[in-house]
C-alpha atoms as an extended CHARMM CRD file, in Angstrom:
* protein
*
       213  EXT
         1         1  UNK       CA            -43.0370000000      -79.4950000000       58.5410000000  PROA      1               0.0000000000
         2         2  UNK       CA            -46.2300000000      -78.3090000000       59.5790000000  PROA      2               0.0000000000
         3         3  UNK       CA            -49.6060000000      -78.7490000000       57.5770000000  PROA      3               0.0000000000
         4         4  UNK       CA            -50.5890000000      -74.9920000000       58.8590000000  PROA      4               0.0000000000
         5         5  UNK       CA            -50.7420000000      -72.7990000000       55.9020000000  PROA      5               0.0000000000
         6         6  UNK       CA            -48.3860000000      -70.0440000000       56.4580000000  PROA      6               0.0000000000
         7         7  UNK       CA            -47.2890000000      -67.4590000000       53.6440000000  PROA      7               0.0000000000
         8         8  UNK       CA            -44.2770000000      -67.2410000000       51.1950000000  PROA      8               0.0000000000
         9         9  UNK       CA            -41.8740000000      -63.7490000000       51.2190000000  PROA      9               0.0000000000
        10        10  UNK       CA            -43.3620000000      -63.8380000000       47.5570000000  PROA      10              0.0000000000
        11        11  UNK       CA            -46.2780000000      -63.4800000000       48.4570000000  PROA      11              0.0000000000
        12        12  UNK       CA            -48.7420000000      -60.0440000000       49.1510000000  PROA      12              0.0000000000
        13        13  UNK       CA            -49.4540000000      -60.8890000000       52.6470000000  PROA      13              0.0000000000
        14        14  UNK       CA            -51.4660000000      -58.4480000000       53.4870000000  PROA      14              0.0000000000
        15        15  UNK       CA            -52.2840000000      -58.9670000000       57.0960000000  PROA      15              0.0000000000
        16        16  UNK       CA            -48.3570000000      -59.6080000000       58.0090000000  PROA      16              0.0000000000
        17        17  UNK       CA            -48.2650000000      -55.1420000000       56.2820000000  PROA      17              0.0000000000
        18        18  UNK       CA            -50.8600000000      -54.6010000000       57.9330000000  PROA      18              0.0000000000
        19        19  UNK       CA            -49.7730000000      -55.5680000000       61.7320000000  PROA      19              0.0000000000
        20        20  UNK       CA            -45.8390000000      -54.3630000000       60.3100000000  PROA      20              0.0000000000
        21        21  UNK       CA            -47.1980000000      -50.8180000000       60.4200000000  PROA      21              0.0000000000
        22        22  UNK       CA            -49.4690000000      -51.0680000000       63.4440000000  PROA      22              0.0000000000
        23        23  UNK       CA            -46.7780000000      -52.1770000000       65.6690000000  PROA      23              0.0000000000
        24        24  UNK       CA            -44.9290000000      -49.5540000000       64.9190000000  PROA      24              0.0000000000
        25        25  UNK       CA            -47.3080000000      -46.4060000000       65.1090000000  PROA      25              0.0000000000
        26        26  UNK       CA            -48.2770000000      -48.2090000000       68.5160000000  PROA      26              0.0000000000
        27        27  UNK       CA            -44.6360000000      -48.0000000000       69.6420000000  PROA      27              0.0000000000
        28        28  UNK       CA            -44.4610000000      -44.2830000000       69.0290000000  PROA      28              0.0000000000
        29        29  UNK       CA            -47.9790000000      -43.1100000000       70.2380000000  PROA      29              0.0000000000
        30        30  UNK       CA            -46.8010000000      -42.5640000000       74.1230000000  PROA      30              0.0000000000
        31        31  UNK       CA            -43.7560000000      -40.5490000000       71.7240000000  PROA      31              0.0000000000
        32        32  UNK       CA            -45.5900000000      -38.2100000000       70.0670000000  PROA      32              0.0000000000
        33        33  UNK       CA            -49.0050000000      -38.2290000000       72.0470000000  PROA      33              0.0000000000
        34        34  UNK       CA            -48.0910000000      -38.4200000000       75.3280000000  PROA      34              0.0000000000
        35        35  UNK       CA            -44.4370000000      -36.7600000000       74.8750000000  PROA      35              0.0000000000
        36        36  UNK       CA            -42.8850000000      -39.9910000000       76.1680000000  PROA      36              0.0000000000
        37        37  UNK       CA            -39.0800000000      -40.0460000000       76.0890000000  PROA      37              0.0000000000
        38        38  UNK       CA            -37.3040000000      -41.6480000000       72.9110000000  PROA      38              0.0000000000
        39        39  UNK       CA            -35.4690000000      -43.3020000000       75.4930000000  PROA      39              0.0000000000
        40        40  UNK       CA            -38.1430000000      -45.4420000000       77.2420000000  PROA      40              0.0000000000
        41        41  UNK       CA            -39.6900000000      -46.6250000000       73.5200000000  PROA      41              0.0000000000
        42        42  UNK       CA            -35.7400000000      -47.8600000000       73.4460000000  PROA      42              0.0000000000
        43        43  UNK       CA            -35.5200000000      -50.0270000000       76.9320000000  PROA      43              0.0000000000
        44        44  UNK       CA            -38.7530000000      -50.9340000000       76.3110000000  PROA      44              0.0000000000
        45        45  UNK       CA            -38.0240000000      -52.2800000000       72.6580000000  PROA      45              0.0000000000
        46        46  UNK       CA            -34.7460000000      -53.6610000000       73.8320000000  PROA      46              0.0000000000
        47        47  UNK       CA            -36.5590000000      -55.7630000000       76.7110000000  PROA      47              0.0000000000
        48        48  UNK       CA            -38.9780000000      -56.9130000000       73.9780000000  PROA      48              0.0000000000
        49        49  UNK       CA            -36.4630000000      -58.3770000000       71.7170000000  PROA      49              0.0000000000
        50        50  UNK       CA            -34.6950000000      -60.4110000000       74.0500000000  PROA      50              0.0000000000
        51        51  UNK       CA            -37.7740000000      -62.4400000000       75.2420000000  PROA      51              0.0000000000
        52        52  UNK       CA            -38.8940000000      -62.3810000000       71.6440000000  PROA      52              0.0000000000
        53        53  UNK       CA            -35.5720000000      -64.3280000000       70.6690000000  PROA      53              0.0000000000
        54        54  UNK       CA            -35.4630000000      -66.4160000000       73.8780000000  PROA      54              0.0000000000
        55        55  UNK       CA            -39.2860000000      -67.4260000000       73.0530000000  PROA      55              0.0000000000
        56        56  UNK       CA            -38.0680000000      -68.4990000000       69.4000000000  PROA      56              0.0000000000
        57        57  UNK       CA            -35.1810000000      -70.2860000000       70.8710000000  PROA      57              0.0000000000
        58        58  UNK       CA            -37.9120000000      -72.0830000000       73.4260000000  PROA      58              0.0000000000
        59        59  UNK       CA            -40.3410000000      -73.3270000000       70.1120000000  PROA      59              0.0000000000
        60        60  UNK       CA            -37.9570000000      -74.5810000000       67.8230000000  PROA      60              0.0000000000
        61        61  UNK       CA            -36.5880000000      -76.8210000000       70.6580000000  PROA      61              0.0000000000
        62        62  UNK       CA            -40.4020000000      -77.4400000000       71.6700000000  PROA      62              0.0000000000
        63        63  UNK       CA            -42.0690000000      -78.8390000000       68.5520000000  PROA      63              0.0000000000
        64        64  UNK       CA            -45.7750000000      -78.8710000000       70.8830000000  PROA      64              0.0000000000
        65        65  UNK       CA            -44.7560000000      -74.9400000000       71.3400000000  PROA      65              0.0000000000
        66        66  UNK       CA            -43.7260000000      -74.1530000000       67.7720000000  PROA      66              0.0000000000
        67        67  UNK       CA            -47.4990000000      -75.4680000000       66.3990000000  PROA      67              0.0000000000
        68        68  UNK       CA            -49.2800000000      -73.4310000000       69.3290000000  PROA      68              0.0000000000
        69        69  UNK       CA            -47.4130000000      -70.4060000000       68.3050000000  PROA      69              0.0000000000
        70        70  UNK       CA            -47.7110000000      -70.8720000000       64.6090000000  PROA      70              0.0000000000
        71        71  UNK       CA            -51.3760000000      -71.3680000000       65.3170000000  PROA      71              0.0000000000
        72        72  UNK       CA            -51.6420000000      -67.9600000000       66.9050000000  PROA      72              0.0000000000
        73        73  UNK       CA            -49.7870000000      -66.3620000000       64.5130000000  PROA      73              0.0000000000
        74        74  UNK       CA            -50.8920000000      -67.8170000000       61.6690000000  PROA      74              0.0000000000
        75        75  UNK       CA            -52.0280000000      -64.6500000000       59.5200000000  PROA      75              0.0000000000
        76        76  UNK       CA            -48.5060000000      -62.5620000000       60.0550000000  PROA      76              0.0000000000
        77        77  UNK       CA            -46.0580000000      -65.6000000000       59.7780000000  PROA      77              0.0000000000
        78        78  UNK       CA            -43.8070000000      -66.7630000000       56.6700000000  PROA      78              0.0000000000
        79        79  UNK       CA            -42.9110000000      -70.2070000000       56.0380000000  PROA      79              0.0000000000
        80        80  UNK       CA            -39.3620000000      -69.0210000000       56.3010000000  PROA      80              0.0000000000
        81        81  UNK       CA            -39.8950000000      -68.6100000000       60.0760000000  PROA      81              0.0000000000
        82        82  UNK       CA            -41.7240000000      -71.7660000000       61.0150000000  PROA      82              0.0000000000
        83        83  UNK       CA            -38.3620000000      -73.5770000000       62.6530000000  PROA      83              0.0000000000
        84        84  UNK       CA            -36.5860000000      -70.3170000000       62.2490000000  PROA      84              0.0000000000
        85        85  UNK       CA            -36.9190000000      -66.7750000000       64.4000000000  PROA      85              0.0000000000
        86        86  UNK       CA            -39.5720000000      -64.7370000000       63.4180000000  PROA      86              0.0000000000
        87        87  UNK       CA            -39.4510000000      -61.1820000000       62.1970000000  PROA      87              0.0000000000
        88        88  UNK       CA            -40.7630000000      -59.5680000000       65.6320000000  PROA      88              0.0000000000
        89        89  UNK       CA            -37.5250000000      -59.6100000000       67.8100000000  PROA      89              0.0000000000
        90        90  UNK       CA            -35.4740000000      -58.4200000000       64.8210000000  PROA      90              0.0000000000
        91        91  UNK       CA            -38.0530000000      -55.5130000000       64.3350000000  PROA      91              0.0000000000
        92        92  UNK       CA            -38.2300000000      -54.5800000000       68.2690000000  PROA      92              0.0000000000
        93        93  UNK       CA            -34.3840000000      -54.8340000000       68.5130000000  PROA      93              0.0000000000
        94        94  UNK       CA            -33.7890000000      -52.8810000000       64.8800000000  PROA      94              0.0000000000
        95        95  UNK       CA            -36.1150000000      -49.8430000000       66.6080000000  PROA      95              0.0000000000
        96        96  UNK       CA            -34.3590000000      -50.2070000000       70.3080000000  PROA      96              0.0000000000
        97        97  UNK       CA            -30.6930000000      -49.7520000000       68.2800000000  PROA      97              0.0000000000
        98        98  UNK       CA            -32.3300000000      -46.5650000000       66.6550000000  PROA      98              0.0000000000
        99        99  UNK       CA            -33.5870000000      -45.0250000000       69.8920000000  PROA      99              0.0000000000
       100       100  UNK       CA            -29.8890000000      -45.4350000000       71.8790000000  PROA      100             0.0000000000
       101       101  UNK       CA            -27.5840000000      -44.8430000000       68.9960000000  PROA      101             0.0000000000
       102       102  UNK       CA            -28.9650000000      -42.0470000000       66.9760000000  PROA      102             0.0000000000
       103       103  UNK       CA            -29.9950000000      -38.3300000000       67.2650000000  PROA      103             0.0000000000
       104       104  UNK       CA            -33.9530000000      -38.5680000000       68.2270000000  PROA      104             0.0000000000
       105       105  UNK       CA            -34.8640000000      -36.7190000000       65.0200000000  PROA      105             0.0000000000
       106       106  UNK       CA            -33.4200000000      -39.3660000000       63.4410000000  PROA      106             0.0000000000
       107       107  UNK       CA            -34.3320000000      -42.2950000000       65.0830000000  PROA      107             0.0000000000
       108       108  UNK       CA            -37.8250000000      -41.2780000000       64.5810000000  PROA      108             0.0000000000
       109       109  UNK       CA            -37.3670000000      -41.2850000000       60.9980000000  PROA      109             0.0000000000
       110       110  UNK       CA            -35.6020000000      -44.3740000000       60.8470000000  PROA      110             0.0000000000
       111       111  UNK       CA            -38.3660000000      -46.0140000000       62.7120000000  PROA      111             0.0000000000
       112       112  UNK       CA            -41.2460000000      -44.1780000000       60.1840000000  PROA      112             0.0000000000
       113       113  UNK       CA            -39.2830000000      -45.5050000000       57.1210000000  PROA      113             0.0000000000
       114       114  UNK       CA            -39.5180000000      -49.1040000000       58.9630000000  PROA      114             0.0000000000
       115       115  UNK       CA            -43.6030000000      -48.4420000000       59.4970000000  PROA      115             0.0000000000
       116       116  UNK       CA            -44.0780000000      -47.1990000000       56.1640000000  PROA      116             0.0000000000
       117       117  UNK       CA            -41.5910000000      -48.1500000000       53.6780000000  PROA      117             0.0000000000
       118       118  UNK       CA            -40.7020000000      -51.4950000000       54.0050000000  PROA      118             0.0000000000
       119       119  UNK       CA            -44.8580000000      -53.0500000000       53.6590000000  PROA      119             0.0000000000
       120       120  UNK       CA            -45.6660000000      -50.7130000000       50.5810000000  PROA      120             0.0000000000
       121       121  UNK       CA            -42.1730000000      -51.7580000000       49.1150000000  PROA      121             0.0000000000
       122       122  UNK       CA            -43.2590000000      -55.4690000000       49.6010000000  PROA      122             0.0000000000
       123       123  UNK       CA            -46.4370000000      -54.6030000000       47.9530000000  PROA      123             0.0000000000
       124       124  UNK       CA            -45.1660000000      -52.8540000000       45.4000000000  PROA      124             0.0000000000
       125       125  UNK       CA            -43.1410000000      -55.2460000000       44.5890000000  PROA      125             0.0000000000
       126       126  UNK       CA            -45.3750000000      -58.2230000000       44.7170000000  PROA      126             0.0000000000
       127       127  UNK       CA            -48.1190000000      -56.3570000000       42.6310000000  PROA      127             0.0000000000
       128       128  UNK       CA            -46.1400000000      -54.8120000000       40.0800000000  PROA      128             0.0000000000
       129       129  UNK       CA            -42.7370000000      -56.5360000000       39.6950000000  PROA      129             0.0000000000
       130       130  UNK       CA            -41.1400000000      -57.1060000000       36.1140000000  PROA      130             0.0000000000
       131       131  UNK       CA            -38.3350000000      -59.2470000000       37.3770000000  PROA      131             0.0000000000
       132       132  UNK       CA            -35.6050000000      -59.1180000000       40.2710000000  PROA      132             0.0000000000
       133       133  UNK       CA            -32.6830000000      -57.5690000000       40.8700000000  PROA      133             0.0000000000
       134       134  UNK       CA            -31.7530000000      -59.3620000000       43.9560000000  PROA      134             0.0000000000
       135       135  UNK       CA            -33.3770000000      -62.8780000000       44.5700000000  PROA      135             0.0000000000
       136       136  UNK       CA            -36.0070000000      -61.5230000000       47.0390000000  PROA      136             0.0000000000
       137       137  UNK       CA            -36.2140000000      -57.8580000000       45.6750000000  PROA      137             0.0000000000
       138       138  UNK       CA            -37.3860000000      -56.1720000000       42.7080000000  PROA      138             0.0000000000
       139       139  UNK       CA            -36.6330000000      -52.4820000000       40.8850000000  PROA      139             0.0000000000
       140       140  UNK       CA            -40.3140000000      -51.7230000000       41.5010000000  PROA      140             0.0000000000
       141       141  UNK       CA            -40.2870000000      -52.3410000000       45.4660000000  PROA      141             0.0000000000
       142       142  UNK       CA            -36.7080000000      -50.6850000000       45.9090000000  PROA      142             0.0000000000
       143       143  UNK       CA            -38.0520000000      -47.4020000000       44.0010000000  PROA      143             0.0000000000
       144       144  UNK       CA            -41.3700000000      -47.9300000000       46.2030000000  PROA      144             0.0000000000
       145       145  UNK       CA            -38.9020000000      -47.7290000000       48.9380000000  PROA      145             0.0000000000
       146       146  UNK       CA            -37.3700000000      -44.3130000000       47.7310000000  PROA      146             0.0000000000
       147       147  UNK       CA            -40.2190000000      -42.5500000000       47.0860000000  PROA      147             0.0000000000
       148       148  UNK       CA            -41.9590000000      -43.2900000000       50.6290000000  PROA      148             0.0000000000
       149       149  UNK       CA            -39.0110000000      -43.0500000000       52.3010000000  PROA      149             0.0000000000
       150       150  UNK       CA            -38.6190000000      -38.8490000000       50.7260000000  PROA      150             0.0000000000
       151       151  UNK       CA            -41.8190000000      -38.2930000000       51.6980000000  PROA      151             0.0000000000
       152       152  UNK       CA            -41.5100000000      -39.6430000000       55.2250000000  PROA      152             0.0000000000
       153       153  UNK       CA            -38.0640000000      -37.1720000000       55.4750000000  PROA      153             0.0000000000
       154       154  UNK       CA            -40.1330000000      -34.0590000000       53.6890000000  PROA      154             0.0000000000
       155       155  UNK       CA            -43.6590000000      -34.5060000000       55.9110000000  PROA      155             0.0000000000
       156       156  UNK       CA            -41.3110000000      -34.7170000000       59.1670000000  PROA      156             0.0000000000
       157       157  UNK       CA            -39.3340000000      -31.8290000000       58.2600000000  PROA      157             0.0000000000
       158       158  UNK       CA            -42.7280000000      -29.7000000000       57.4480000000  PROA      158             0.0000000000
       159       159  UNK       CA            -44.2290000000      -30.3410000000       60.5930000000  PROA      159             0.0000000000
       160       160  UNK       CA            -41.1500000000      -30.2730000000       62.8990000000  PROA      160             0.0000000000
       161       161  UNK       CA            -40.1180000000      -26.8270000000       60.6920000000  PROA      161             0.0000000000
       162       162  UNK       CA            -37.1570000000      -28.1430000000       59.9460000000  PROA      162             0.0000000000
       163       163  UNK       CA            -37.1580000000      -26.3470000000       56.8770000000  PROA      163             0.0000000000
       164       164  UNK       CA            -33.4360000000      -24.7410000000       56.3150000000  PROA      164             0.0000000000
       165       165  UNK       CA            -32.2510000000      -24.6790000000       52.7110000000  PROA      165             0.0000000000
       166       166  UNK       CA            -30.6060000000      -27.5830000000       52.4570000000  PROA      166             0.0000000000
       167       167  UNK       CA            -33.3260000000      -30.2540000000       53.2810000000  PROA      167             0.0000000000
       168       168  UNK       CA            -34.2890000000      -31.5000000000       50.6690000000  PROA      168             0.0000000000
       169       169  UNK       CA            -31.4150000000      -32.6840000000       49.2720000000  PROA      169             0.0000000000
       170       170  UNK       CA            -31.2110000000      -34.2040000000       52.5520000000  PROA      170             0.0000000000
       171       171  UNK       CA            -34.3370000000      -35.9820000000       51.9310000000  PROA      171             0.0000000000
       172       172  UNK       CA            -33.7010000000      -37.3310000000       48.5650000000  PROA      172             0.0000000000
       173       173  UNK       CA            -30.1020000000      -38.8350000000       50.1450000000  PROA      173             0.0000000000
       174       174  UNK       CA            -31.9150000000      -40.0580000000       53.3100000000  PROA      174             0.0000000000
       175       175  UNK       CA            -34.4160000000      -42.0490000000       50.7210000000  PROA      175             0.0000000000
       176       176  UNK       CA            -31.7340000000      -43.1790000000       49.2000000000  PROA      176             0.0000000000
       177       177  UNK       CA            -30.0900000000      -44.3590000000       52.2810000000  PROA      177             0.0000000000
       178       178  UNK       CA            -33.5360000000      -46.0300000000       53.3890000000  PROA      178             0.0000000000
       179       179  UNK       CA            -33.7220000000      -48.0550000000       50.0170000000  PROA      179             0.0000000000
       180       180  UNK       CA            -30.3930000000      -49.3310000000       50.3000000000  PROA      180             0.0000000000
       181       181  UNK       CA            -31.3230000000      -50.0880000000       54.1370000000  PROA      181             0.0000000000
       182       182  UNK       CA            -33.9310000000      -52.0640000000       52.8960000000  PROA      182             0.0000000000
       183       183  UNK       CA            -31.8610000000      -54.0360000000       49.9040000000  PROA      183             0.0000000000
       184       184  UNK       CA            -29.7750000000      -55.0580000000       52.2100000000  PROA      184             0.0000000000
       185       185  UNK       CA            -32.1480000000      -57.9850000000       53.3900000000  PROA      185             0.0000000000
       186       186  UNK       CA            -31.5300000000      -59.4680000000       50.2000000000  PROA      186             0.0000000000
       187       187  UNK       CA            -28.3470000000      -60.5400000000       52.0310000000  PROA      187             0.0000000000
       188       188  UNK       CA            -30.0610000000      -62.6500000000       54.3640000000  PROA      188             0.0000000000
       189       189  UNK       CA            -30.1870000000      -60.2000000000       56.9470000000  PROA      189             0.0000000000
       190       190  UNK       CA            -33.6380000000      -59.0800000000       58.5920000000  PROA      190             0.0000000000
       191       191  UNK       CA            -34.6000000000      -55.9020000000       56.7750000000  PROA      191             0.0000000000
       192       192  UNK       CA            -37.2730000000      -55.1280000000       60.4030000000  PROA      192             0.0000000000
       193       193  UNK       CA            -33.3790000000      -55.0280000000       61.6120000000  PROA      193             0.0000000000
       194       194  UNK       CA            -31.5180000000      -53.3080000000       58.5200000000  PROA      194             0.0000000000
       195       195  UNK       CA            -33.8860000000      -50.5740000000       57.7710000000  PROA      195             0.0000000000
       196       196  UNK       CA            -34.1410000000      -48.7000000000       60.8630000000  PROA      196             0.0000000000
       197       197  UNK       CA            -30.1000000000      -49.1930000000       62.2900000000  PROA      197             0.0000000000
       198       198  UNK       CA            -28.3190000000      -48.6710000000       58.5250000000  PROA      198             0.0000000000
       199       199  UNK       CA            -30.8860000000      -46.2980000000       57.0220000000  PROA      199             0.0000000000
       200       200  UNK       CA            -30.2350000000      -44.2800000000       60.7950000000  PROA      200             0.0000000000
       201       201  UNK       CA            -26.7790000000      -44.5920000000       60.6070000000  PROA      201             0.0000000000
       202       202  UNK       CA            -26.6570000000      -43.3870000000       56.9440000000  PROA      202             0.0000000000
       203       203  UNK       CA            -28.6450000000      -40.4140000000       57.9680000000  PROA      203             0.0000000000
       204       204  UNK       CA            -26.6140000000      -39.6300000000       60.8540000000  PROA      204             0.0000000000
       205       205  UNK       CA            -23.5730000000      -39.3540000000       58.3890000000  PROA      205             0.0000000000
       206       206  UNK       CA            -25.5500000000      -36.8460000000       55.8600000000  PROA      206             0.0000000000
       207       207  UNK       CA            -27.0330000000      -34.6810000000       58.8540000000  PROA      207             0.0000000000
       208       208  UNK       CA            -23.0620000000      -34.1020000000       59.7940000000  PROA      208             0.0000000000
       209       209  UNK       CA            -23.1760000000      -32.5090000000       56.7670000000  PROA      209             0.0000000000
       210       210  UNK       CA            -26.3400000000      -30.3390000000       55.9640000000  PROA      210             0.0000000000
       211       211  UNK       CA            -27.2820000000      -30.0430000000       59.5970000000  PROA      211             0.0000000000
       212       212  UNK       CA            -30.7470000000      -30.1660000000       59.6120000000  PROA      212             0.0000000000
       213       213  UNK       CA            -31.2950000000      -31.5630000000       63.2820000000  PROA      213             0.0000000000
């Protein structure tokens, strides 16, 4: 165990929100600024991952490693992954599945509820939590999660003009989907991983139906 002070998931952790939803917008500036394809953000996040879980692999064989890298890292780490992989491979490889599996509408979304919703559900739920419904989640972040999540959907749709009858009902399902996304992690399972693949997938399955993209 390391004497570096590193924080718990419980926790507010307000520089680890902070980079969460830098990292993200960074990915998809060249996407919306420079008209990048969705593609490219993919390969590119792909490539990421892997040397983010071959590093990982590298410092919790190297214990000289693991204390440089927790030193670095310091304000964006969790005790959790001090001898265990960190949440940046899972988050890279959770947006590269988005950009190869799913429509590029969605994707995009997917990747926006993983920018946005996850941190302000963590805050949420640190901040204003009456108890938990799942040992690492509470009502107050899952609903957090929900109501971001619709927003996200509607403010895409408004700007995109993709604006047909039927979307928002598609928007309060697609929250839906993103909260249980996110819940999911309560299984021990990355939610930088589940948010963006399941809440994608989910959505792919409800724009069969109201065909909004």
């Amino acid at each position: 165990m390391t004497g570096i002070m590193v924080k718990k998931r419980s926790e507010i952790h307000l520089a680890r929100r902070f980079w969460h939803a830098l990292a993200g917008i960074m990915l998809l500036i060249p996407y919306f600024v420079w008209d990048a394809k969705l593609l490219y953000l993919g390969i590119f996040s792909f490539a990421f991952s892997l040397v983010g879980f071959f590093f990982d692999f590298k410092r919790q064989a190297n214990e000289r490693l693991n204390k440089r890298f927790q030193s670095f890292f310091m304000p964006i780490m969790r005790r959790s992954e001090i001898d265990s992989f960190s949440g940046i491979p899972f988050y890279a490889l959770g947006v590269a599945l988005s950009c190869f599996l799913y429509n590029e509408h969605i994707a995009v979304i997917s990747i926006l509820f993983l920018i946005f919703a996850d941190p302000i559900a963590s805050i949420v739920g640190v901040y204003l939590s009456k108890g938990r419904i799942f040992p690492n989640k509470t009502l107050e972040g899952t609903i957090a999660c929900f109501v971001v999540c619709f927003f996200v959907v509607i403010f895409y749709c408004r700007v995109f003009d993709f604006t047909e009858e039927a979307f928002i009902p598609f928007a309060l399902l697609a929250a839906i989907a993103g909260a249980v996304a996110e819940l999911l992690s309560a299984f021990n399972i990355d939610d930088n991983f589940t948010i963006p693949v399941v809440a994608g997938g989910l959505m792919t399955i409800l724009n069969s139906c109201f065909l909004i993209f």
